[in-house]
C-alpha positions as CSV (number, residue, x, y, z in Angstrom):
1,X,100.3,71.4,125.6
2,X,102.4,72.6,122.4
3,X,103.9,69.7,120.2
4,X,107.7,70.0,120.2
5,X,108.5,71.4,116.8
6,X,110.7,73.9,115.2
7,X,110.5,76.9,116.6
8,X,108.7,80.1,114.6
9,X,110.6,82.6,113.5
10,X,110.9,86.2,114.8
11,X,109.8,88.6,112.0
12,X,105.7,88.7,113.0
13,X,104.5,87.4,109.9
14,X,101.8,84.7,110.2
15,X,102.6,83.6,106.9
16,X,105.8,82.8,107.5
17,X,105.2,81.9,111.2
18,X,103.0,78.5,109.5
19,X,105.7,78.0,107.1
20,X,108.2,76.9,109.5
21,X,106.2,75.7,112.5
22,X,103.8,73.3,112.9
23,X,100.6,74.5,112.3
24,X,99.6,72.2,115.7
25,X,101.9,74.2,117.7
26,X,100.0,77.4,117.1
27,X,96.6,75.6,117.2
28,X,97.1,74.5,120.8
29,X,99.4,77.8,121.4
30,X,96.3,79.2,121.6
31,X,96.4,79.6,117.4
32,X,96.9,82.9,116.2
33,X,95.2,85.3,113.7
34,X,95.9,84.8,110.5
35,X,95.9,86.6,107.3
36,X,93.6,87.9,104.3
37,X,90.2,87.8,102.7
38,X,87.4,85.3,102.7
39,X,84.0,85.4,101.1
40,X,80.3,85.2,101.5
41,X,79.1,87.0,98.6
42,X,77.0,84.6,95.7
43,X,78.4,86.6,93.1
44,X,82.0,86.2,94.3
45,X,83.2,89.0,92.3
46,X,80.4,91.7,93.9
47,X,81.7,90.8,97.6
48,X,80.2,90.4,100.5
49,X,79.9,89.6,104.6
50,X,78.8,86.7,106.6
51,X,76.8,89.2,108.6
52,X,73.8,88.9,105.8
53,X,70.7,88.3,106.8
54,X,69.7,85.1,108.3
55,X,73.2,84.1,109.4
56,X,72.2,83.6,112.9
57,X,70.2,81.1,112.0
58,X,73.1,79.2,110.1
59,X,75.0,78.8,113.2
60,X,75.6,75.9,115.2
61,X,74.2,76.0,118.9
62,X,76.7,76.3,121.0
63,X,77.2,73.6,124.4
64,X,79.9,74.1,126.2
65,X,82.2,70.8,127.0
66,X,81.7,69.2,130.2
67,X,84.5,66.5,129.9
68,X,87.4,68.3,130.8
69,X,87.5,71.4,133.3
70,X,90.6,74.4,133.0
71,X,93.3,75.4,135.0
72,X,92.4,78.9,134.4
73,X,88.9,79.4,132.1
74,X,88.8,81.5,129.2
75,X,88.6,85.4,130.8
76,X,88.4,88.7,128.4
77,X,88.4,86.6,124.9
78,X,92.3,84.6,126.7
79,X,92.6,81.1,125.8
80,X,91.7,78.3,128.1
81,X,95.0,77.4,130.7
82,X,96.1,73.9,131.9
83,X,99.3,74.1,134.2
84,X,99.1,70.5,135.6
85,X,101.3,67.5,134.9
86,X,99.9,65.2,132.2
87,X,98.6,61.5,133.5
88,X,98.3,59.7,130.7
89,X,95.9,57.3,132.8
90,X,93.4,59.6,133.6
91,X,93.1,61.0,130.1
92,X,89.3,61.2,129.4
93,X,86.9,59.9,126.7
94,X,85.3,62.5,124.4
95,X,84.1,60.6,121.6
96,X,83.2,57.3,123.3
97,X,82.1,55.1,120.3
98,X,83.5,55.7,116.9
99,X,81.1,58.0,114.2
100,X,83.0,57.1,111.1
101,X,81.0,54.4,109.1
102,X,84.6,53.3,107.6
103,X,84.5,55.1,104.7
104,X,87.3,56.7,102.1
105,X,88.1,60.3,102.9
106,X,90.6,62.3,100.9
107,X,91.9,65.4,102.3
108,X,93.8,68.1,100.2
109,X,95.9,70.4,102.6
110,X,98.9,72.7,102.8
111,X,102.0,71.5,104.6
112,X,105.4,73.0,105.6
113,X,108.5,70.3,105.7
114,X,108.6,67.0,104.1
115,X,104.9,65.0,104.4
116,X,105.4,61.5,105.2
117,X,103.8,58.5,104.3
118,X,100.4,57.9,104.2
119,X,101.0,54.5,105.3
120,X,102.7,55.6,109.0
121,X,101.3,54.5,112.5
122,X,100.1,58.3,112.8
123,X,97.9,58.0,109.9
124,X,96.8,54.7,110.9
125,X,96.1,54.9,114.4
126,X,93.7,57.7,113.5
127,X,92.1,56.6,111.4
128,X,91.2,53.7,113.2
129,X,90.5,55.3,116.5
130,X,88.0,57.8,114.2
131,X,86.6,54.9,111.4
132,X,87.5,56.7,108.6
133,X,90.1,56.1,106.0
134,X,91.6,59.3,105.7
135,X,93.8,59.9,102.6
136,X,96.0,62.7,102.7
137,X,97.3,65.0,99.6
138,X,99.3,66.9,101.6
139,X,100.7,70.2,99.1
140,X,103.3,72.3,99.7
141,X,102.4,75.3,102.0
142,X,104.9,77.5,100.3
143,X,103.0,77.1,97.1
144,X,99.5,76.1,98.0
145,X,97.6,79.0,96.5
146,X,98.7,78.0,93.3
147,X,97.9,74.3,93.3
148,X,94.5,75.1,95.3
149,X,93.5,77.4,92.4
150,X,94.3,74.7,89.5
151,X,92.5,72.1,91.6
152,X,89.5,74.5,92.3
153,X,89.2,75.3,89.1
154,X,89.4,71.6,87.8
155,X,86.9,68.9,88.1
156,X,88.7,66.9,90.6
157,X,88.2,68.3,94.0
158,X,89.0,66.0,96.8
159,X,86.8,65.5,99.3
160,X,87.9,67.8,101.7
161,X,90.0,70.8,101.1
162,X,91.9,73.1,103.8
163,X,92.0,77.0,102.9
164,X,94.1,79.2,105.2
165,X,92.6,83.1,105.3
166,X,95.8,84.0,103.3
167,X,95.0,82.1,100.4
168,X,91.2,83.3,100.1
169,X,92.0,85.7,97.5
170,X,91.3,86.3,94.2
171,X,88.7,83.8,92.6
172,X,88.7,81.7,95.6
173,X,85.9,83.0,97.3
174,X,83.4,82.5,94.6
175,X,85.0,79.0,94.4
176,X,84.7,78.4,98.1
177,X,80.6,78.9,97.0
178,X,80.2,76.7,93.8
179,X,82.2,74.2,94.6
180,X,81.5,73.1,98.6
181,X,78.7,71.7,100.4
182,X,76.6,73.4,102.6
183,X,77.4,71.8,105.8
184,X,74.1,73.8,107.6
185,X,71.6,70.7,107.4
186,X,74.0,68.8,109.8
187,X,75.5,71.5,111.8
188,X,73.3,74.4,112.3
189,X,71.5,74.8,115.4
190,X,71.0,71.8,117.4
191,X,72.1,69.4,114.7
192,X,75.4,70.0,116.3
193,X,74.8,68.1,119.1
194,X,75.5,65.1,117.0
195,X,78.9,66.1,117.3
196,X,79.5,67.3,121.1
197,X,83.2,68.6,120.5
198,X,81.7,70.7,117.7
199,X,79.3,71.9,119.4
200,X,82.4,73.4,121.8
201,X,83.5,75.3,119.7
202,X,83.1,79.4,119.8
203,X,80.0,80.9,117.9
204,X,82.4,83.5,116.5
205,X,84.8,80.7,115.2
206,X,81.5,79.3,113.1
207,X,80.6,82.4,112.2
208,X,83.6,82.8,110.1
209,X,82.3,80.1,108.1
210,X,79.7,81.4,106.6
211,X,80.1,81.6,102.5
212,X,77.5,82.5,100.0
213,X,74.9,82.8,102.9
214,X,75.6,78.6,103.8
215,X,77.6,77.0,106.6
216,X,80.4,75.7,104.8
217,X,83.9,75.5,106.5
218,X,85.3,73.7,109.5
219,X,87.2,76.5,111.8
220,X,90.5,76.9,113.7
221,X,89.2,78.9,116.3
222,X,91.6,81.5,118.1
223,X,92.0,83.9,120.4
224,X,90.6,87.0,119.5
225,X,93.3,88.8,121.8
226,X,95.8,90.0,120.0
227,X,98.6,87.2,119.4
228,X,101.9,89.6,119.0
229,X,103.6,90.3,122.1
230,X,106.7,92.1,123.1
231,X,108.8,89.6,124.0
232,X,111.9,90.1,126.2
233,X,114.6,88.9,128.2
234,X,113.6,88.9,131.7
235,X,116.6,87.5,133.1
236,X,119.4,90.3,131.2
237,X,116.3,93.3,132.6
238,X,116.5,91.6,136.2
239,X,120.1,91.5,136.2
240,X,120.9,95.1,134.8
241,X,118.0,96.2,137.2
242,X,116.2,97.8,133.6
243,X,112.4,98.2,133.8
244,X,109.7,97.0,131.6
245,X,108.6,100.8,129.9
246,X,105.4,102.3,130.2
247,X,105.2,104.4,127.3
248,X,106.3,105.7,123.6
249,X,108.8,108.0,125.6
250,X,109.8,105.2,128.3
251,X,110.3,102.8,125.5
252,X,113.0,104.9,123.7
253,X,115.4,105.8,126.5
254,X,115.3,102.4,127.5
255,X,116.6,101.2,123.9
256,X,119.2,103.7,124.3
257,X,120.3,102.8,127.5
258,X,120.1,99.1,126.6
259,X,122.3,99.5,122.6
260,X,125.9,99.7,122.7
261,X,126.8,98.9,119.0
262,X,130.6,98.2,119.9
263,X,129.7,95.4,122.2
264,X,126.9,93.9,119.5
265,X,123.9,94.9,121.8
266,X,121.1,96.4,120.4
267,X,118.0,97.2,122.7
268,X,115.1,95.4,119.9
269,X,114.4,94.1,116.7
270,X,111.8,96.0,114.3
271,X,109.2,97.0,116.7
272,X,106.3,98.0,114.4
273,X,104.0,95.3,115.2
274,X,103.8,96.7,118.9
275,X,103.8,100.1,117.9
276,X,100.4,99.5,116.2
277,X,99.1,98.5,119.9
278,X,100.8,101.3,122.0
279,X,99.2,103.6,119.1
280,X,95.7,101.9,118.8
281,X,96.4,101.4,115.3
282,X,93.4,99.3,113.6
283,X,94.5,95.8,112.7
284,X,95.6,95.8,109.5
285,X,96.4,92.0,109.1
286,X,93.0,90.6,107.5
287,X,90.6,91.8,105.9
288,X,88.5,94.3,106.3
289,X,92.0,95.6,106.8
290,X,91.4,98.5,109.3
291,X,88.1,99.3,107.9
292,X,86.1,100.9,111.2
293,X,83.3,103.1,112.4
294,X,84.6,106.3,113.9
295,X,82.7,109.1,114.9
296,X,79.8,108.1,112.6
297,X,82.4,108.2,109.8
298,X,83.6,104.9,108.2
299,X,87.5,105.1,108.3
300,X,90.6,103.4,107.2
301,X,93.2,102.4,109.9
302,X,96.2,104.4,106.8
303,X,93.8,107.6,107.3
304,X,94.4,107.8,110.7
305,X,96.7,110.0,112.8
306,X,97.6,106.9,115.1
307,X,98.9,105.0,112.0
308,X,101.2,107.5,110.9
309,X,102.0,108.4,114.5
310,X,103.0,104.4,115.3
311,X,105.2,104.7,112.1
312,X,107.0,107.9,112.8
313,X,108.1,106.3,116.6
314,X,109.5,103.2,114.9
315,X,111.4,105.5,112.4
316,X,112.7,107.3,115.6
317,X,113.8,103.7,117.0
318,X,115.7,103.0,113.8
319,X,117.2,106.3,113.2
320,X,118.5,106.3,117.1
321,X,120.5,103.2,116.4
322,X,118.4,101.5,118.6
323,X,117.4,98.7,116.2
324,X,119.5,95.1,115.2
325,X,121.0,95.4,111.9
326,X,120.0,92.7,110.5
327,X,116.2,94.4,110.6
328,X,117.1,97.1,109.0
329,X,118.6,94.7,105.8
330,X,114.7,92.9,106.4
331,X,116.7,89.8,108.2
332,X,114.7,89.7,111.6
333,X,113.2,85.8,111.2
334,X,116.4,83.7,110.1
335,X,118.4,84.8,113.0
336,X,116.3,86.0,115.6
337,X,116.6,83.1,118.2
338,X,119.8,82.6,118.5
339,X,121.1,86.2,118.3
340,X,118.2,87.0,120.7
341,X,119.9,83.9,123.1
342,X,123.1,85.8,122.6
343,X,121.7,88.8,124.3
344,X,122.6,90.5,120.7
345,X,119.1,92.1,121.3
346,X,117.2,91.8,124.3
347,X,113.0,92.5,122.9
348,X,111.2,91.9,119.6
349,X,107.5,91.1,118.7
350,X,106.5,87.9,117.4
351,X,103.6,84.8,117.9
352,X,102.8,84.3,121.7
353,X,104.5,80.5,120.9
354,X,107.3,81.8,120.7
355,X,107.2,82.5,124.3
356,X,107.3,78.4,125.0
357,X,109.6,77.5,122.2
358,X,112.1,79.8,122.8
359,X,111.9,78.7,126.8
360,X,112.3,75.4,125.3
361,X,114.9,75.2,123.2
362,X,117.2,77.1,125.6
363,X,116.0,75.4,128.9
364,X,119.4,72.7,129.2
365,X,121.7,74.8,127.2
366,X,121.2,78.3,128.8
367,X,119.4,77.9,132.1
368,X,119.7,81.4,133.5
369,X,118.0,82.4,130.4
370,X,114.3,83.6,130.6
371,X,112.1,84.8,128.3
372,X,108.7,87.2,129.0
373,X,106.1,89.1,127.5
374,X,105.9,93.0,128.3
375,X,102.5,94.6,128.8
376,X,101.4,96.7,126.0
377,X,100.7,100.2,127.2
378,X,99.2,103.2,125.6
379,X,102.1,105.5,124.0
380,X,100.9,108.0,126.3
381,X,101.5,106.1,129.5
382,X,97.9,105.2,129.8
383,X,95.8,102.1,129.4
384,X,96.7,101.1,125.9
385,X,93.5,99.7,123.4
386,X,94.3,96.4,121.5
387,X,92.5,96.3,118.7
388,X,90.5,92.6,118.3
389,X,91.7,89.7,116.0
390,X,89.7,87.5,113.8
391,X,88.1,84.1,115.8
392,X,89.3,81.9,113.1
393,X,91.6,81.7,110.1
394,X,91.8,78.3,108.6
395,X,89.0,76.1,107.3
396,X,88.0,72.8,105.8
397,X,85.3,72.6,103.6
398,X,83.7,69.7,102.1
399,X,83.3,68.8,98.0
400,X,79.8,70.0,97.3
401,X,79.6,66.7,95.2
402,X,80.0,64.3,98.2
403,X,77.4,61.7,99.5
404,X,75.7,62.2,102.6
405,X,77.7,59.3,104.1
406,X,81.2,61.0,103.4
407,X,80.1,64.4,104.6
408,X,79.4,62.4,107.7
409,X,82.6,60.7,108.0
410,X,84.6,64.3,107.5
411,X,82.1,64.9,110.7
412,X,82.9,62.2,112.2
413,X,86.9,63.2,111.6
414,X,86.3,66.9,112.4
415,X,84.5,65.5,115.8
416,X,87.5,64.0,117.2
417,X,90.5,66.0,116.0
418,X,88.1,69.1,118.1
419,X,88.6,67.0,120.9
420,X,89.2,69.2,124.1
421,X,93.0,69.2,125.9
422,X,93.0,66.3,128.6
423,X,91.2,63.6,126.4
424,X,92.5,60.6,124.7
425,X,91.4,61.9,121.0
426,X,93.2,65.0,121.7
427,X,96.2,63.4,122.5
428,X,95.9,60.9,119.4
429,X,95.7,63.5,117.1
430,X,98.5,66.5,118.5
431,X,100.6,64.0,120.0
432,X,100.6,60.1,118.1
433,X,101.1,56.8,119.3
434,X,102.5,56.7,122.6
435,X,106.3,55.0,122.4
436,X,106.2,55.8,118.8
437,X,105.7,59.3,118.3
438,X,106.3,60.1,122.0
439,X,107.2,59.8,125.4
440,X,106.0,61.2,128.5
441,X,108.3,61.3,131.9
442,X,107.5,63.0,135.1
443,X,104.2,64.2,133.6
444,X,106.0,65.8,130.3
445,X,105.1,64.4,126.7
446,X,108.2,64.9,124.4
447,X,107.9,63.8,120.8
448,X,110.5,61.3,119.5
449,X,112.2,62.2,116.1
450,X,109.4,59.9,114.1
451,X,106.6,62.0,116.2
452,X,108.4,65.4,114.5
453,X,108.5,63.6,111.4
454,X,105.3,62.5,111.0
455,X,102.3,64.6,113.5
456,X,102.4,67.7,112.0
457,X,100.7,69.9,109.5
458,X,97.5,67.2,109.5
459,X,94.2,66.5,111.4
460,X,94.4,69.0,113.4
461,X,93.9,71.6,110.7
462,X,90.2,69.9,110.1
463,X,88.8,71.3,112.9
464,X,90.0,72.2,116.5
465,X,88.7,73.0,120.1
466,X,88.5,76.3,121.5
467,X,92.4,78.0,121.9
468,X,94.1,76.3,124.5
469,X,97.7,77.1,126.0
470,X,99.2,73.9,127.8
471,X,102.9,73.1,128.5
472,X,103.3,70.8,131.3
473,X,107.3,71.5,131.0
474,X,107.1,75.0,131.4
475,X,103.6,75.2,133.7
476,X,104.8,78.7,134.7
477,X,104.9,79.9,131.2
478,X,101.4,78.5,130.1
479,X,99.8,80.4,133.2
480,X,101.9,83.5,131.7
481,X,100.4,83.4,128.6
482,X,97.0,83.1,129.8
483,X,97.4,85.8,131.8
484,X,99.1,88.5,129.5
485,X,96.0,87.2,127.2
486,X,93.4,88.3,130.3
487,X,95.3,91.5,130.9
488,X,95.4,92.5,126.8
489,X,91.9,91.5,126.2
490,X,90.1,93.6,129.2
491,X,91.9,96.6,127.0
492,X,90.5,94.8,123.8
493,X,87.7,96.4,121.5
494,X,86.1,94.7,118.9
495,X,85.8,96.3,115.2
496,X,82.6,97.4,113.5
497,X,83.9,94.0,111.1
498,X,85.0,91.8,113.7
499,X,83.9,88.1,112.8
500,X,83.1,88.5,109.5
501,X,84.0,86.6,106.4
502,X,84.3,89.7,104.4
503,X,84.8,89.6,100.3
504,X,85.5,92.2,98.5
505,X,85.1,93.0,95.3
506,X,87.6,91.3,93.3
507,X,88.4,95.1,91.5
508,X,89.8,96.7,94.8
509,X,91.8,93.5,95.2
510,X,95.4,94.6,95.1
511,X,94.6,98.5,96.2
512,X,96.9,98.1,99.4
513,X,99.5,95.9,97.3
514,X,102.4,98.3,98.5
515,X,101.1,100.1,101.8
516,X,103.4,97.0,103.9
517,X,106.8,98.1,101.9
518,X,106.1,101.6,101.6
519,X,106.0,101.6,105.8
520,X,109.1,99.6,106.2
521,X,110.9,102.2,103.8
522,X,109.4,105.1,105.7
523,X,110.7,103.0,109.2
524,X,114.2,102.8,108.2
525,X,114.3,106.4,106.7
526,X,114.6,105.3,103.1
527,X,110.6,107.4,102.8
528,X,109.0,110.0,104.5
529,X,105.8,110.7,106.6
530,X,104.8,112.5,103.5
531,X,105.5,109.6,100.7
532,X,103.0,107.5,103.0
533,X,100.2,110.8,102.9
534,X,100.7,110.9,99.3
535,X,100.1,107.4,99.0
536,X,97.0,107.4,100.7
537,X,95.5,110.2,98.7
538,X,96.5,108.1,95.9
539,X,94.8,105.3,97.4
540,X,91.9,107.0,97.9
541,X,91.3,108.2,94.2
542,X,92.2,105.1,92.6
543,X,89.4,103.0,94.7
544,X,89.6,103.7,98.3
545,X,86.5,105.8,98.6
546,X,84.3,103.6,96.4
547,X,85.5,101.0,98.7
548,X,84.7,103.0,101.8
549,X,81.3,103.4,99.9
550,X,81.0,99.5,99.4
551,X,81.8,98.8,102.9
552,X,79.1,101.6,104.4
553,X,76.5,100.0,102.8
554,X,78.1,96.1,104.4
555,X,77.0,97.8,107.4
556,X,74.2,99.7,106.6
557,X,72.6,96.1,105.6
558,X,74.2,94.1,108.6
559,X,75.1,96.1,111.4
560,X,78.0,96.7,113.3
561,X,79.8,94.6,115.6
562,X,81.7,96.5,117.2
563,X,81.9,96.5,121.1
């Protein structure tokens, strides 16, 4: 079930994605992989993996809830599905007595939009459903890293502090070590059981947690399917009798078919994202960025021949005309929705949510219109191979200095806002007070202007259950979802890095600074296939094989988990 809330724009950036939609909205969309490093080395500035030695035995034992059963069960790494009508009277109980001892919490956080209050009936109603009294210092998400790095660095940490992936960079991993608790003597192994929703949650999600060789975050867990899909308009494709394409080749002739300039109809948007998954291309949105075993050879997704190959067929998009203009001037996420409900453009890549929200927000004003998700195939017409996402990409983590009975009460918090779709806690903490920050008719929860005022950006981000997808509007599009998950995943391999909290050293920090701009300039032929060879060889002689070095021996120590 996705909160209502503004609606994500359509350039694929997960950055900018959070900044203008409630970070609850992509939680229960079944989250999404976010972006850069994280930590587990002691020295900080050395680097290092969660993969060290020991780590199984930091993780929490995994039970698998048994108070509310899915519409369609997780299949190939997919999100959980629900595609029923929501009863609020047969909402069940997963936290039946309250664990917080009704002490002071204060929680440090990033949040897009205005925060309100902290004396609303959101804020109130859970903290008295949980027991704790949560304070809230919410921070602007636009600007977090640099107010998290002045508090980090200061002696007054609160007691709990969110850190997107995105912001782990820099000092903040060594940070994340000296200044949080190890959370391992109440969560690892069967110690979770104290906390059953907790316990749900995916060993790869907790696995991400792992800094400085101690349990010390809280995860978002997430699919580790891909998130990206080519989204299009179903109902224009049924109605001009085009056909989803099957190929690289397919793809093109299509957008040619589709573009007629003069009548402001352009077949797509910038299509790199997807060209990265018809071409195999290594995921390049986290770190390790595209760092993977091939051949016995440790690789680098810009040394590849798919990566330049993916980059020379979106050139060949743009240079056909094929392309909006406003992507070619870098204006894909202002516009996107309602150019894209003006059939101005008729695919573009972007956060599976979009999928519901755009259904949404066009459903009474546009009712022929109908948005889908293409398969990604292989360029070659073949079965494609997706590339696995990160389990997890933003974490709570507890002030090292706190008593035991606070670090309980952020449990005791963390317990419930984990609570699974279909329970009472779960509904508290996406959803609010009924009457107050919602209403629910025919089986359909719609928030009320105070609900998009006021339950966003908060307790969800200190822990959640497994990915969901839910929207009891639009049941056929939650099934969807699920399913296009399903499909992508059975293609999905994982990395020889995949679910690691990976460091590295703070020297090869900015090394792939440019590589992003560099490839949009190359896509609109303003660069050439060559600029981006030149740039890797420079890339590799000002760090990239001493990095390549650095991350052999990560996996000469640890292993591989690639699969």
């Amino acid at each position: 079930m996705t909160p209502n809330a503004a609606s994500a724009p359509s350039g694929p950036s997960r950055r900018t994605f959070l900044a203008s939609t409630a970070v609850a909205t992509a939680a229960v969309a079944g989250g999404m992989p976010l972006l850069a490093a994280c930590g587990a080395s002691d020295s900080g500035s050395g680097g290092g993996s969660s993969a060290g030695k020991g780590a199984q035995k930091l993780l929490p034992a995994y039970v698998a809830g048994s108070v509310v059963t899915p519409d369609i069960p997780s299949k190939n790494g997919s999100a959980i599905g629900f595609t029923g009508k929501l009863d609020l009277a047969t909402l069940k109980t997963s936290v039946p007595k309250k664990l917080g001892k009704g002490g002071k919490v204060t929680v440090m956080a990033p949040f897009w939009g205005s925060p309100p209050k902290q004396d609303n009936p959101y804020y109130d109603a859970m903290n008295d459903m949980i027991g704790v009294d949560v304070q809230w210092q919410n921070q602007d998400g636009n600007t977090y890293d640099q107010k998290l790095g002045a508090v980090l660095a200061s002696s007054d940490v609160p007691d709990v502090v969110v850190i997107p992936n995105w912001n782990m960079g820099g000092k903040i991993p060594t940070a994340i070590i000296s200044k949080f608790a190890d959370l391992g003597p109440y969560l690892s192994g069967d110690r979770v059981k104290d906390y059953p929703n907790l316990a749900a949650i995916p060993t790869d999600a907790w696995r991400r947690c792992i800094f400085g060789g101690k349990l010390r975050g809280l995860p978002m867990p997430s699919s580790y399917v891909t998130n990206i899909v080519p989204l299009y308009r179903k109902d224009i494709f049924d109605k001009e009798g085009y056909e989803v394409p099957r190929s690289a080749v397919e793809f093109l002739s299509l957008a040619k078919e589709i573009t007629n300039a003069k009548a402001k109809r352009w077949a797509c948007m910038d299509m790199k994202w997807t060209a990265w998954q018809m071409f195999s291309v290594l995921s390049g949105s986290e770190k390790p960025l595209g760092w993977n075993l091939v051949d016995g050879k440790l690789v680098n997704r810009i040394e590849t021949d798919e990566y330049l190959e993916a980059l020379e067929w979106t050139r060949k998009l743009f240079a056909a005309g094929v392309v909006h203009p406003d992507a070619m001037l870098g204006k894909n996420a202002p516009d996107a929705g309602p150019k894209f409900a003006a059939g101005e453009f008729l695919i573009y890549p972007n956060d599976i949510s979009q999928w519901w929200s755009r259904t949404a927000e066009q459903a009474t004003q546009n009712p022929d219109y109908k948005i889908w998700g293409m398969d990604v195939y292989g360029h070659d017409g073949g079965d494609p191979q997706v590339w696995a996402e990160q389990p997890a990409g933003i974490f709570a983590f507890v002030n090292k200095k706190a008593s035991e009975s606070v670090v309980r009460d952020v449990l005791a918090v963390a317990n419930t806002t984990a609570a699974p779709y279909g329970t009472k806690e779960y509904m508290a903490t996406n959803y609010g007070v009924e009457g107050t920050h919602y209403t629910v008719k025919d089986g359909v929860p719609t928030k009320t202007t105070r609900g998009n005022n006021e339950v966003i950006n908060a307790y969800v981000m200190i822990a959640s259950p497994a990915a969901t997808i839910a929207h009891p509007d639009f049941p056929e599009v939650a099934k969807a979802q699920v399913e296009w998950q399903q499909r992508m995943g059975s293609f999905t391999r994982k990395s020889s890095f995949f679910g690691q909290m990976i460091t590295e050293p703070s020297r090869y920090t900015n090394l792939m600074d440019d590589f992003e701009t560099l490839e949009d300039d190359i896509t609109r032929g303003r660069k050439k296939i060559s600029d981006m060879q030149q740039a890797v060889a420079e890339w590799r002689s000002k760090g990239g094989d001493k990095l390549r070095d650095w991350y052999q021996k990560l996996l000469d120590d640890n292993g591989s988990s690639a699969s």
